[in-house]
PAVEX-272791 format. One record per residue (C-alpha): x, y, z. Coordinates in steps of 0.5 Angstrom, whole numbers, plus 2048, in hexadecimal, padded with zeros to 3 digits. Example, Ala and Ser with C-alpha at 12.3 -4.5 7.8 and 13.67 -1.06 7.14 Angstrom:
2
R   c1   c2   c3
R  819  7F7  810
R  81B  7FE  80E
//
This chain:
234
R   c1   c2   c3
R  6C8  884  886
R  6C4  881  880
R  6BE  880  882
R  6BA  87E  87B
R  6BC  87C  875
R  6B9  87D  86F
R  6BA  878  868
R  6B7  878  862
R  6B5  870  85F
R  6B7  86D  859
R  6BE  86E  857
R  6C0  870  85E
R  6BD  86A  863
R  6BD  866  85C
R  6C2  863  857
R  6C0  865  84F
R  6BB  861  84E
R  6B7  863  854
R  6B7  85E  858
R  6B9  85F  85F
R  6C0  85F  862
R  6BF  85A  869
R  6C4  85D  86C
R  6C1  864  86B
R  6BB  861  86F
R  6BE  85F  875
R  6C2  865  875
R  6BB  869  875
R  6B9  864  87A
R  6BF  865  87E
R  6BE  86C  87E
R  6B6  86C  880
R  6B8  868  886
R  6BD  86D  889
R  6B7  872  888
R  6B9  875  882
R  6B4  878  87E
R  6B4  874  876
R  6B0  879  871
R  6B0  876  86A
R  6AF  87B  865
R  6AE  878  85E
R  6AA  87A  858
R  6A6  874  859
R  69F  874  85B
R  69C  875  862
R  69A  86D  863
R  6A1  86A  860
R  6A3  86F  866
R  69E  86C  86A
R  6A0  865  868
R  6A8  866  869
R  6A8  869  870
R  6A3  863  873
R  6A7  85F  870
R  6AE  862  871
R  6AC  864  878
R  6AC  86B  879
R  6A6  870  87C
R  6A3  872  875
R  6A6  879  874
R  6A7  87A  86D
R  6A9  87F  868
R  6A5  87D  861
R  6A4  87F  85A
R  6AB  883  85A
R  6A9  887  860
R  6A1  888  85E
R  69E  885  864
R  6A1  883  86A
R  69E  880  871
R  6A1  87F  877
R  6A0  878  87A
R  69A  873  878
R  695  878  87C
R  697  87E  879
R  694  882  874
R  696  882  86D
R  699  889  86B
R  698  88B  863
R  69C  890  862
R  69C  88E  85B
R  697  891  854
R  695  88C  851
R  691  88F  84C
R  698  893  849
R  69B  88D  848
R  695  88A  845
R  695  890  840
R  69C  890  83F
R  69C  888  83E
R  696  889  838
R  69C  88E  835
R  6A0  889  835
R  69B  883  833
R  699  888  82D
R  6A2  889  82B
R  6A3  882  82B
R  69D  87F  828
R  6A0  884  822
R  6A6  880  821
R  6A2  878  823
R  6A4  878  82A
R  69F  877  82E
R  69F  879  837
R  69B  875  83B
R  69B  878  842
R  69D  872  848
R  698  871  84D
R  694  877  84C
R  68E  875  850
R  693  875  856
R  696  87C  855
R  695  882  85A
R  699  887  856
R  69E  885  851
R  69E  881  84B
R  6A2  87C  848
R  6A4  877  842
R  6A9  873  83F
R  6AF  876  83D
R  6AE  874  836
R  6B0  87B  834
R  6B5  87F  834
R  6B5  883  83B
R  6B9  88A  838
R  6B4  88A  833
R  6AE  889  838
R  6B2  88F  83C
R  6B3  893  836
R  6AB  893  834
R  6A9  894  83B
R  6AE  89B  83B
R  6AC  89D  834
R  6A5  89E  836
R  6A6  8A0  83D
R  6A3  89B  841
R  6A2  89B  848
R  6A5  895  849
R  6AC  891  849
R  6AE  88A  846
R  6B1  886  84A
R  6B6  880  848
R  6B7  87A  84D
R  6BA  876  848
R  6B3  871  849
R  6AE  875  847
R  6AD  87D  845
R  6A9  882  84A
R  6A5  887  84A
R  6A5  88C  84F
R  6A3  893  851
R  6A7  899  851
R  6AA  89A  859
R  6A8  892  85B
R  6AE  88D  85C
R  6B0  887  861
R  6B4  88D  865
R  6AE  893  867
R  6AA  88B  868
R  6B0  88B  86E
R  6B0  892  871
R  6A9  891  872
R  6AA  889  874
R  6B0  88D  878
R  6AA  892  87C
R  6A6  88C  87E
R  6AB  888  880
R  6AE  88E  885
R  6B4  88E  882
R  6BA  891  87E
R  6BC  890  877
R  6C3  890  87B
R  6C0  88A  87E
R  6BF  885  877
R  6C2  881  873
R  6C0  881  86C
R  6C3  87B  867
R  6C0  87B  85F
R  6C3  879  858
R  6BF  87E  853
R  6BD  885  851
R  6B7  885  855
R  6BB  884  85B
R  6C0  88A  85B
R  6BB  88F  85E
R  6BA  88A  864
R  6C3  889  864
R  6C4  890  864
R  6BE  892  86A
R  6C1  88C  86F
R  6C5  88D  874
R  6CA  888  871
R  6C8  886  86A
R  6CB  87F  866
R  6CA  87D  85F
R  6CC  876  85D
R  6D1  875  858
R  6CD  873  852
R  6CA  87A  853
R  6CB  87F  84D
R  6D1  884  84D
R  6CB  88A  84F
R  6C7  885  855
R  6CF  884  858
R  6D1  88B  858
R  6CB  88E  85C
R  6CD  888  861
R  6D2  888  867
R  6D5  881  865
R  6D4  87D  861
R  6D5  875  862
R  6DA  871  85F
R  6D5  86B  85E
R  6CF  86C  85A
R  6C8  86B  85A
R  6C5  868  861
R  6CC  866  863
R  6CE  86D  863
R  6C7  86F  867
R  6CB  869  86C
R  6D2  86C  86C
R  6CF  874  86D
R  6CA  871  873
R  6D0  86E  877
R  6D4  874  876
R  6D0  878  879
R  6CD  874  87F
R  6D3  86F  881
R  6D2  86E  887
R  6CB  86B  885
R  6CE  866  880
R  6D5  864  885
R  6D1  860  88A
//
């Protein structure tokens, strides 16, 4: 039996311009209600999450920073697993590299962030990963379609869950994971059932169990009544 389910936020409960998908909502609200326990795991600050699930109605655990902190419930600690001062070093790399070529990064949110950095997708992120790589750096670049990421070698939306998972007292077996990008994949894969929206790229969609036929937060809808029907037959 699924027990939780964990899922990414913009471009999964949301449609492509970030705005939230209602039916998603009320989904999630379906879900909360039957006790299952609704996790957001997103790139996003802690206090955007904070602010979500009070105002969606779930108990407040979250997956943030793609997996560089996590909390279970509202009173719960916050875990940083994350190395910021890495990112941060691997982001003054990158700030210097492109500065050479006129574009300038400027980091999202930085006072609000534990472990990973991110900016704007104003680059391309192959060449962001290229350099990461050339000089052997202890981080990864994400792309979430929405902004760039960087996190710490070894840190991801998935190991955040395992831990999440131990708290929890449950198995991954028992989890439910739903995403649409890259920063996914290592949650989908660790998830007892793992489904990636249609709008996800070709490598999200493959490490997925299923792949909606709808997109965006009308696939979220479609993946959650397929495994819970008999909350969303009444």
């Amino acid at each position: 039996m699924l027990k939780a389910l964990v899922t990414d936020v913009d471009g999964t409960i949301t449609d492509r311009r970030r705005r939230i998908n209602t039916a998603a909502v009320e989904a999630v609200r379906t879900l909360v209600d039957a006790g299952i326990t609704v996790v957001f795991a997103s790139g996003n600050i802690v206090c955007f999450m904070d602010a979500l699930c009070k105002m969606v109605g779930t108990d407040g655990t979250i997956i943030g920073e793609n997996g560089g902190v996590y909390r279970r419930g509202f009173p719960g600690t916050l875990r940083i697993a994350g190395d910021r001062e890495a990112c941060l070093a691997a982001f003054e790399e990158l700030k210097d590299y492109f500065a050479r070529k006129d574009v300038e990064l400027e980091p999202f949110g930085a006072q609000y962030r534990f472990a990973d950095v991110a900016f704007a997708r104003n680059i391309d992120p192959d060449e962001a990963k290229a350099v990461i790589r050339d000089r052997r750096l202890p981080v990864r670049v994400l792309d979430t379609g929405f902004a760039i990421h960087l996190q710490a070698l070894g840190v991801s939306k998935g190991t955040a869950m395992r831990e999440l998972a131990g708290e929890m007292e449950l198995s991954l077996a028992e989890i439910l994971a739903v995403g649409d990008s890259e920063n996914d994949i290592e949650m989908l894969k660790a998830a007892g059932i793992g489904v990636a929206v249609a709008n996800a790229p070709a490598e999200t969609r493959s490490a997925a169990d299923l792949v909606t036929e709808n997109a965006y937060g009308d696939g979220f809808v479609e993946a959650v009544k397929k495994y819970y029907p008999d909350l969303f037959s009444r």
